[in-house]
C-alpha positions in Angstrom: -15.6 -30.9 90.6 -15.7 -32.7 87.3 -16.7 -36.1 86.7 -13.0 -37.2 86.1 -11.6 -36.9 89.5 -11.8 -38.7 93.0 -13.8 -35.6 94.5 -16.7 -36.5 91.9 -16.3 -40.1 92.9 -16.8 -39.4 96.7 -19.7 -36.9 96.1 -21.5 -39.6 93.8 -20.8 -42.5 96.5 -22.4 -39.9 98.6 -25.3 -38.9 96.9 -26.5 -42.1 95.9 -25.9 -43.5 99.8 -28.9 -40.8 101.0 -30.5 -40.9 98.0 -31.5 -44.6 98.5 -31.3 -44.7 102.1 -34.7 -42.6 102.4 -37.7 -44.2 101.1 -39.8 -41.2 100.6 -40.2 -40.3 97.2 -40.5 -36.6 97.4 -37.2 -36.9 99.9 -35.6 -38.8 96.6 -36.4 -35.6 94.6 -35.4 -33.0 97.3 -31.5 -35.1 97.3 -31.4 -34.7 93.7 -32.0 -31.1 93.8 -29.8 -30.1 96.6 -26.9 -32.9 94.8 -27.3 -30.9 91.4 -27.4 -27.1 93.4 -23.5 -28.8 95.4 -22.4 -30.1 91.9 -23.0 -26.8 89.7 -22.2 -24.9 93.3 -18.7 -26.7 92.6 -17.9 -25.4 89.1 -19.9 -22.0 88.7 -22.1 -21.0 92.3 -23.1 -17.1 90.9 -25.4 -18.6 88.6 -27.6 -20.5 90.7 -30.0 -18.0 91.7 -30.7 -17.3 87.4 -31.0 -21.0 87.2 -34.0 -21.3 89.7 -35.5 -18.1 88.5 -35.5 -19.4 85.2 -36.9 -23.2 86.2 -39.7 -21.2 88.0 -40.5 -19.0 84.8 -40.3 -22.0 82.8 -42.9 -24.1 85.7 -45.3 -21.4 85.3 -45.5 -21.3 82.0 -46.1 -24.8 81.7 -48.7 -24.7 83.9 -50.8 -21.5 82.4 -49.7 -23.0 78.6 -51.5 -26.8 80.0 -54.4 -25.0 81.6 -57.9 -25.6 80.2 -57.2 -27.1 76.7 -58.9 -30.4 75.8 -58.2 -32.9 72.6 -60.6 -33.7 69.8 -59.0 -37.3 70.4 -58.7 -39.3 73.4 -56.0 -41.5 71.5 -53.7 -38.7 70.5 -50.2 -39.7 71.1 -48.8 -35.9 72.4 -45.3 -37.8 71.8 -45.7 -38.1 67.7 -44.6 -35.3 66.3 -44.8 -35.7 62.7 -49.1 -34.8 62.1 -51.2 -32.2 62.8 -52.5 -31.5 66.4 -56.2 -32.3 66.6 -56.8 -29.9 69.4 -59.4 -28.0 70.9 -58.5 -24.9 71.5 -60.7 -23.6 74.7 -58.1 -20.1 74.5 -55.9 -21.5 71.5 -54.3 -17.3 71.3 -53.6 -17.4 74.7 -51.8 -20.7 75.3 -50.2 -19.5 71.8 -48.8 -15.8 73.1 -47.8 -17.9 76.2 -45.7 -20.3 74.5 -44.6 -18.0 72.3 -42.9 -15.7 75.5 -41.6 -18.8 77.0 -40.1 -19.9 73.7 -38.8 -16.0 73.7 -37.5 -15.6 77.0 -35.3 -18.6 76.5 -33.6 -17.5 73.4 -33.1 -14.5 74.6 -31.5 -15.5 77.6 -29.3 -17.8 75.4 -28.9 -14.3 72.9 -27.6 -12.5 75.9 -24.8 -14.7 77.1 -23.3 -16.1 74.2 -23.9 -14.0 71.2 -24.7 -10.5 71.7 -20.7 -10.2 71.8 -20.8 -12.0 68.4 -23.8 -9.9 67.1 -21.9 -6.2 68.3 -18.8 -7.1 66.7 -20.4 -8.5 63.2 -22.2 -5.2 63.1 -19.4 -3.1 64.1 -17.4 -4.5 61.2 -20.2 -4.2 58.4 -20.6 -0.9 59.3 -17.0 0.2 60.2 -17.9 1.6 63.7 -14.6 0.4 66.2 -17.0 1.6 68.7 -19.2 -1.6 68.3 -16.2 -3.8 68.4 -15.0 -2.5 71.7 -18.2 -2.8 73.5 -18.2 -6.0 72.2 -14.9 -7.4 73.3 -15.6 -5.7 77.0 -18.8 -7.6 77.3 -16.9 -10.6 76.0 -14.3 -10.5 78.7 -16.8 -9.7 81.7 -20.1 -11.5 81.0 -18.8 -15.2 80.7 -21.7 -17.5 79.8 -23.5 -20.1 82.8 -22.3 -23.5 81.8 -24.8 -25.9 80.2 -26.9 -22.9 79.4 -27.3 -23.8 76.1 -28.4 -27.5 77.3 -30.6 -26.2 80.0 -32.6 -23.9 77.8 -33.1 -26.2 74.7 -34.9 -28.4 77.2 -37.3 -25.7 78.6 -38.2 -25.1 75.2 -39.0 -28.7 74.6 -41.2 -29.2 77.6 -42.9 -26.0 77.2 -44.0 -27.3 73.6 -44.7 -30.6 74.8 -47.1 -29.1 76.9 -48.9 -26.6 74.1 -48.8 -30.3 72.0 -50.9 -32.1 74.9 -48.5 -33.4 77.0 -49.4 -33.1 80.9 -48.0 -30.2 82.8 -46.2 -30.5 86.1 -47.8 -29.6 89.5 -44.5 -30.6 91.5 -42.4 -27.5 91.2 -39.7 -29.7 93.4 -40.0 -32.4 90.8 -39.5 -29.9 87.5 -36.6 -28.4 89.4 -34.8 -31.9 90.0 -35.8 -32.8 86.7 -34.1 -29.3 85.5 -30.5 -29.3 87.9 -30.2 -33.2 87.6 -26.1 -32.9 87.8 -25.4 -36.1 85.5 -27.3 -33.9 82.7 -26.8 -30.7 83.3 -23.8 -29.2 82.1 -23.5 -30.9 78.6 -26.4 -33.1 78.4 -27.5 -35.4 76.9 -30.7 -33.1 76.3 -33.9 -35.2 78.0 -37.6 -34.6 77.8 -39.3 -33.8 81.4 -42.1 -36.5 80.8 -39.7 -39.1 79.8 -37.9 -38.5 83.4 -40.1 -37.8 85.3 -42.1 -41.1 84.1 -39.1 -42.8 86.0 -39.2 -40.7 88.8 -42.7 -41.8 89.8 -41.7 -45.7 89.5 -38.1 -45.7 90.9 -36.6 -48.9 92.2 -33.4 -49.9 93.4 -31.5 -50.9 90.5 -30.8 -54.9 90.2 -27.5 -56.5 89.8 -26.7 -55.8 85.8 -28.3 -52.8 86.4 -25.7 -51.3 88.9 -22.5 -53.1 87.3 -23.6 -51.3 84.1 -23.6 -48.0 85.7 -20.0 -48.6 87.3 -19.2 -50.4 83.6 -20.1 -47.1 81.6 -18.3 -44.6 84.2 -15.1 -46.7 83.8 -15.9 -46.8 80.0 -16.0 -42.9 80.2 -13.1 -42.3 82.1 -10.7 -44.7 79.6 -12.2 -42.6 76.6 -12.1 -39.5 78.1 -8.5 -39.6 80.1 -6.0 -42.2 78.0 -7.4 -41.4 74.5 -9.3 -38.4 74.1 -7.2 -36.1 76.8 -4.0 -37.6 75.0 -5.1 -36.8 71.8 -6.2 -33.4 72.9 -2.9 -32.5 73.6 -1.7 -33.3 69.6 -4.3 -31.5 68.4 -3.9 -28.3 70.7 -0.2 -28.7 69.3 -1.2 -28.5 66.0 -3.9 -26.3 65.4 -1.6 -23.7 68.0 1.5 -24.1 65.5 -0.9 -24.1 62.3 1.3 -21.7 60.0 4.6 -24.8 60.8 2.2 -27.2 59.3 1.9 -29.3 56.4 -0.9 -30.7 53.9 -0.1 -34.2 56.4 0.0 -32.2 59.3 -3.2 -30.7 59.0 -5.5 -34.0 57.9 -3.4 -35.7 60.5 -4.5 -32.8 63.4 -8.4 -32.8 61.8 -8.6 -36.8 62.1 -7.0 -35.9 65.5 -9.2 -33.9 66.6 -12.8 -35.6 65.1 -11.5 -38.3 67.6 -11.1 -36.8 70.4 -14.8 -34.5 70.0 -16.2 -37.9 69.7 -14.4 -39.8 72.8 -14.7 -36.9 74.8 -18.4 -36.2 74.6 -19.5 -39.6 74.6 -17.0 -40.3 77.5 -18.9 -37.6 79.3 -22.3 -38.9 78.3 -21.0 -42.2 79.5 -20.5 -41.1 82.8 -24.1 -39.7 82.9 -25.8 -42.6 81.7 -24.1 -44.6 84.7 -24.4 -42.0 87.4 -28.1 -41.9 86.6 -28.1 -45.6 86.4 -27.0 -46.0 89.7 -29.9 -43.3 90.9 -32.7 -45.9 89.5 -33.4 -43.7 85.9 -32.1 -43.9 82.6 -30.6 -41.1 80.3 -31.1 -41.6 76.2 -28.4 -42.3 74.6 -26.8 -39.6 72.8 -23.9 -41.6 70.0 -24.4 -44.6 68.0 -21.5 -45.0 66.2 -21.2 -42.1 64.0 -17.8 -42.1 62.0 -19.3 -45.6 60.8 -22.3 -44.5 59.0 -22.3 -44.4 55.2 -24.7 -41.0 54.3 -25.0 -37.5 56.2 -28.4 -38.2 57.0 -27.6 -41.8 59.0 -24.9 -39.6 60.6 -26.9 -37.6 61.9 -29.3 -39.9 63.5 -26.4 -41.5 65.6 -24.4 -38.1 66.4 -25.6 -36.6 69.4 -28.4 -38.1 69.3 -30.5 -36.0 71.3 -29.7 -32.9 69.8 -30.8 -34.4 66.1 -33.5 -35.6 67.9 -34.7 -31.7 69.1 -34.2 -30.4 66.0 -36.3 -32.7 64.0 -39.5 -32.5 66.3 -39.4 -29.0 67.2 -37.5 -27.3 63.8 -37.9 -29.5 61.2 -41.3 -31.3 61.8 -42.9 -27.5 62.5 -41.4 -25.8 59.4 -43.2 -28.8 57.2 -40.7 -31.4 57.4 -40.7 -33.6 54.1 -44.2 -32.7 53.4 -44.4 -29.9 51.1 -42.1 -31.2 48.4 -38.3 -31.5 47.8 -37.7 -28.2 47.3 -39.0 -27.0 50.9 -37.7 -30.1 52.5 -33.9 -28.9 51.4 -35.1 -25.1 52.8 -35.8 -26.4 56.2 -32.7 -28.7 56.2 -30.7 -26.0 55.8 -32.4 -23.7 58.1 -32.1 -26.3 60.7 -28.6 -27.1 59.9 -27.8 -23.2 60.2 -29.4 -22.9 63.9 -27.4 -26.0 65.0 -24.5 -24.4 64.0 -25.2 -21.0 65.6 -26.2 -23.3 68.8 -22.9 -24.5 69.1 -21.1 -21.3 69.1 -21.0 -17.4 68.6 -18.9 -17.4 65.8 -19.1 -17.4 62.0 -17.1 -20.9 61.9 -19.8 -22.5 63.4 -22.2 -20.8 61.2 -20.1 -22.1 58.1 -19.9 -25.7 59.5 -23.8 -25.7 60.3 -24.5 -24.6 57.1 -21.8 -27.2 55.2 -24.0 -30.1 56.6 -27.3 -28.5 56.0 -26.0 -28.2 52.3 -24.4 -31.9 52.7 -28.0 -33.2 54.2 -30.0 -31.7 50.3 -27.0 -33.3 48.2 -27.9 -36.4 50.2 -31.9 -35.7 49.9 -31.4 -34.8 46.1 -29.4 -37.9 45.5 -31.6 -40.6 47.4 -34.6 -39.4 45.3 -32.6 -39.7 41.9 -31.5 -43.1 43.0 -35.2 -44.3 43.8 -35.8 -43.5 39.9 -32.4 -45.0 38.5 -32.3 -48.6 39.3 -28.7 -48.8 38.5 -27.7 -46.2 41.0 -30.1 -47.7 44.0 -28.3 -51.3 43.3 -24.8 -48.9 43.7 -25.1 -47.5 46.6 -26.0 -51.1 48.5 -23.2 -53.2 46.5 -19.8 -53.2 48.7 -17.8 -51.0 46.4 -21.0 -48.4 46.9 -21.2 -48.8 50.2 -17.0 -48.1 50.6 -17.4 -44.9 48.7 -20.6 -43.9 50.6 -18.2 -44.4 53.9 -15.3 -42.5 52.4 -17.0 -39.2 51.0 -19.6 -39.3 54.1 -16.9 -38.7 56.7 -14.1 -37.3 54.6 -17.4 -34.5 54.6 -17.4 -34.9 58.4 -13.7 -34.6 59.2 -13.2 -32.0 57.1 -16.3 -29.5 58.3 -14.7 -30.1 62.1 -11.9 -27.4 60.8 -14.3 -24.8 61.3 -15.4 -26.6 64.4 -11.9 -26.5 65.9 -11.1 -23.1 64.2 -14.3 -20.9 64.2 -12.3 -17.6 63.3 -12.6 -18.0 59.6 -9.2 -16.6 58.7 -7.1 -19.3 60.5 -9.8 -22.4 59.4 -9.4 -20.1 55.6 -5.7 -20.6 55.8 -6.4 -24.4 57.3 -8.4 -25.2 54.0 -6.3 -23.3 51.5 -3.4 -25.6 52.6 -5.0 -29.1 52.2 -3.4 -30.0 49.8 0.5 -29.5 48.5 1.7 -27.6 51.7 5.1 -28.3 52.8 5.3 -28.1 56.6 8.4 -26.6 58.7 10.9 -29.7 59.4 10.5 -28.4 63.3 7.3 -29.4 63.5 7.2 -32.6 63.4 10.5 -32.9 65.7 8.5 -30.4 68.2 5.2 -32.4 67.8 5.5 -35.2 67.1 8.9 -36.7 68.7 8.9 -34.7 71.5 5.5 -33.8 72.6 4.5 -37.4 71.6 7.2 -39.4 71.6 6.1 -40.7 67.8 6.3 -39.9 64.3 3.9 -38.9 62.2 3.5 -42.1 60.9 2.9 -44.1 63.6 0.4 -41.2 65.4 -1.4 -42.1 61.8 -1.3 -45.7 62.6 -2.5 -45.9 65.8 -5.4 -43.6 65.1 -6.5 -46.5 62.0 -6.2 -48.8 64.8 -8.6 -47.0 67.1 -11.0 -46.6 64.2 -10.6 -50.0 63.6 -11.9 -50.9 67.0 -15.0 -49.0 66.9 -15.5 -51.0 63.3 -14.6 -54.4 65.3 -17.0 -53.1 68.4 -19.6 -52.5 66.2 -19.0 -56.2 64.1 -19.3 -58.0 67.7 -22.4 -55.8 69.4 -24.2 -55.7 66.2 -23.5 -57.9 63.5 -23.0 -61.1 65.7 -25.0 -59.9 68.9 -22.1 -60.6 71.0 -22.1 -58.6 74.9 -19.9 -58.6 77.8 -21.9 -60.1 80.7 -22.3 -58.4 83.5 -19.6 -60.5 85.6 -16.8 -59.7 83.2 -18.2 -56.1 83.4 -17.2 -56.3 86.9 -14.1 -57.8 86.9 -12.7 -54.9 84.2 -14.4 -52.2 86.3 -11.5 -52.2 88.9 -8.8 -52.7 86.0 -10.4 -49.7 84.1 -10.8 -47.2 86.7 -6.6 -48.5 87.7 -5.2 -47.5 84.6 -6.6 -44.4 84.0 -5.7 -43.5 87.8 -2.7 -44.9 86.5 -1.6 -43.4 83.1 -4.0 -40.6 82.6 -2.1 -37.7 81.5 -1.0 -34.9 85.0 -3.6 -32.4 83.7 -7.1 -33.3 82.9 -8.6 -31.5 80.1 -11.7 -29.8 80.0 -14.8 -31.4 78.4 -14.8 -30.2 75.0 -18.7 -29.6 75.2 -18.3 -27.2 78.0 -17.9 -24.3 75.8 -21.2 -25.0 73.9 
């Protein structure tokens, strides 16, 4: 079952029929939980069983780490995490050790099922031992990864250092557990804090009118970006990258524009579709995209790119390693040390390593640059005049597009030979008749135009919702639902692709 599919459709209509047709709040809970248990049941049932082992680990925890502490402060805000924690400490080495193992036990739950394969084989060829490399590649084949694992264990390790911050632990294991296995979240996020869920959970009310029409309006937002555009452009990139040695220079920009597109349609299609599920269900998701391939530095980039996940790494990596605190020199140290575990996050391979630690080094340019400029009054009036701004725009995601090659290829010697042909390659004269023509009925040219058009509709979006406040109401909302939800029924491509963030 994924969300892009009448099955999905009819198990959500479902859900949220029981869910608000009981009025008991722990009966609410126990319907999300045995909802999210049917939904992963659906895609991947063997791993249910290490799912609720690990939420009862993780409840435990929480509840020995929250146990007899008290603050120095009444006033402290648990939920700032840039200052030192004014606590008490009643058994400060205990509730330490304990975070510590719960901290452990999730990385090396996450170590197990994606990257000891990775970790074998890297060893195996240092140290020239094929042996290695064959264990490696057997455990790669049998042991495949739980989905959302990666999501679901970034999230323990949030709440478990809420909790050591101050925050209050749970007593409701049902609650943590619904919290946990909430379907709309749980496979590829976007990655939520218990305590700003649960906060919901204790004052739910049947969404109002706007409220459910924007639920059904971002589902049928989600479905157009994820099934006419990002699905269809899915299929020129797999094309391209899979014939990468036919390529040209053209080919190859043309296939990396492709394919930042479609990463960034697809995901935030998917979060889309979990916003407005959860919508309809009375609680609200955080938003996870804010416009990214319109920012004009690395650093804004990041702030509206998954959103969530720059959001996790900055209070519980960057903030705890010093943050900006300690000087420019450690402030570009923990940018790239953060940069370098969001890459390895994303994937056992070293292409993902490479493109984590591109941005980290992209993120101390930027750092290095901004505190020049505040000393140079010719450069700070630059960077804010509209040719600055232009050239801001153009080397930020030229950056961007071009670090998604080792995204899209993480075996270095294919994104190597990607690179090494940027510039001056000339392309087999098939490929673009295979490709292009056939495949998708264009030419080059025109697949180049039409993807300035779509980025010139995000620009023209973002003009109307921010610059002159403009919104659909919510009756129009309605009205384009239906019309929405008809075309991609209607010219969605036969085979749906798989979101891109599954694998992650």
């Amino acid at each position: 079952m994924t969300f892009i599919s009448l099955s999905y459709g009819f198990f959500l209509l479902c859900a949220i029929a029981l869910y608000w047709l009981v009025r008991h709040q722990r009966l609410r809970l126990w319907i999300i939980l045995i909802a999210s248990v049917v939904f992963y049941a659906s895609l991947q049932w063997q791993y249910i069983p290490l799912l609720f082992v690990l939420i009862l680990i993780n409840f435990r925890l929480g509840q020995a780490i929250g146990k007899n502490k008290s603050q120095k402060r009444s006033d402290v805000n648990w939920q700032n995490y840039n200052q030192d924690w004014p606590f008490i400490e009643t058994d400060g080495n205990r509730r330490q050790k304990l975070l510590s193992l719960g901290i452990a036990i999730n990385v090396f739950l996450l170590l197990g099922f994606k990257y000891v394969p990775f970790i074998l084989n890297s060893i195996g060829q240092v140290l020239n031992l094929p042996i290695l490399q064959q264990q490696a590649n057997s455990i790669g084949t049998n042991i495949i990864a739980p989905l959302g694992i990666s999501f679901f264990c970034f999230e323990c390790i949030a709440y478990l250092i809420d909790v050591y911050r101050g925050a209050p632990p749970t007593q409701q294991f049902d609650k943590f557990a619904a919290y946990k296995l909430f379907f709309p979240k749980l496979i590829s996020g976007p990655i939520t804090r218990y305590h700003h869920l649960a906060a919901q959970l204790n004052l739910l009310r049947f969404p109002n009118t706007e409220q459910i029409v924007e639920g059904l309006w971002l589902i049928a937002c989600g479905a157009v970006k994820k099934s006419l555009i990002a699905d269809r452009l899915g299929i020129l990139v797999s094309l391209s990258f899979d014939n990468l040695e036919r390529a040209g220079s053209g080919d190859i920009w043309l296939a990396t524009f492709a394919y930042g597109l479609q990463l960034y349609l697809d995901f935030s299609a998917y979060v889309d579709i979990a916003r407005g599920s959860a919508l309809l269900l009375g609680l609200n998701l955080p938003q996870n995209f804010d416009f990214p391939y319109l920012t004009t530095s690395i650093a804004d980039f990041w702030r509206r790119w998954h959103i969530t996940l720059g959001d996790w790494l900055r209070n519980y990596l960057y903030f705890p390693l010093g943050g900006s605190r300690r000087g420019l020199p450690r402030t570009c140290i923990n940018l790239l040390i953060v940069m370098l575990i969001a890459g390895i996050w994303h994937g056992a391979a070293w292409g993902f390593i490479i493109w984590g630690g591109l941005h980290g080094f992209a993120l101390v340019v930027h750092r290095i640059t901004e505190a020049i400029s505040s000393r140079i009054s010719l450069l700070k009036t630059w960077w804010v005049s509209v040719p600055g701004i232009i050239f801001a725009w153009v080397l930020t995601q030229g950056m961007v597009f071009t670090c998604w090659i080792f995204f899209r290829l993480p075996n270095l010697k294919e994104a190597g030979w990607a690179i090494q042909h940027l510039w001056g390659h000339q392309g087999d004269v098939q490929f673009a008749q295979k490709v292009y023509v056939e495949a998708m009925g264009l030419d080059g040219l025109q697949i180049a135009l039409l993807l300035g058009i779509l980025v010139a509709a995000m620009g023209l979006i973002f003009a109307f919702q921010r610059g002159l406040n403009l919104q659909l109401n919510w009756p129009v909302k309605l009205l384009l639902v239906p019309v929405c939800l008809y075309a991609v029924w209607l010219l969605a491509p036969q085979e749906v692709l798989p979101y891109i963030y599954f694998d992650f």
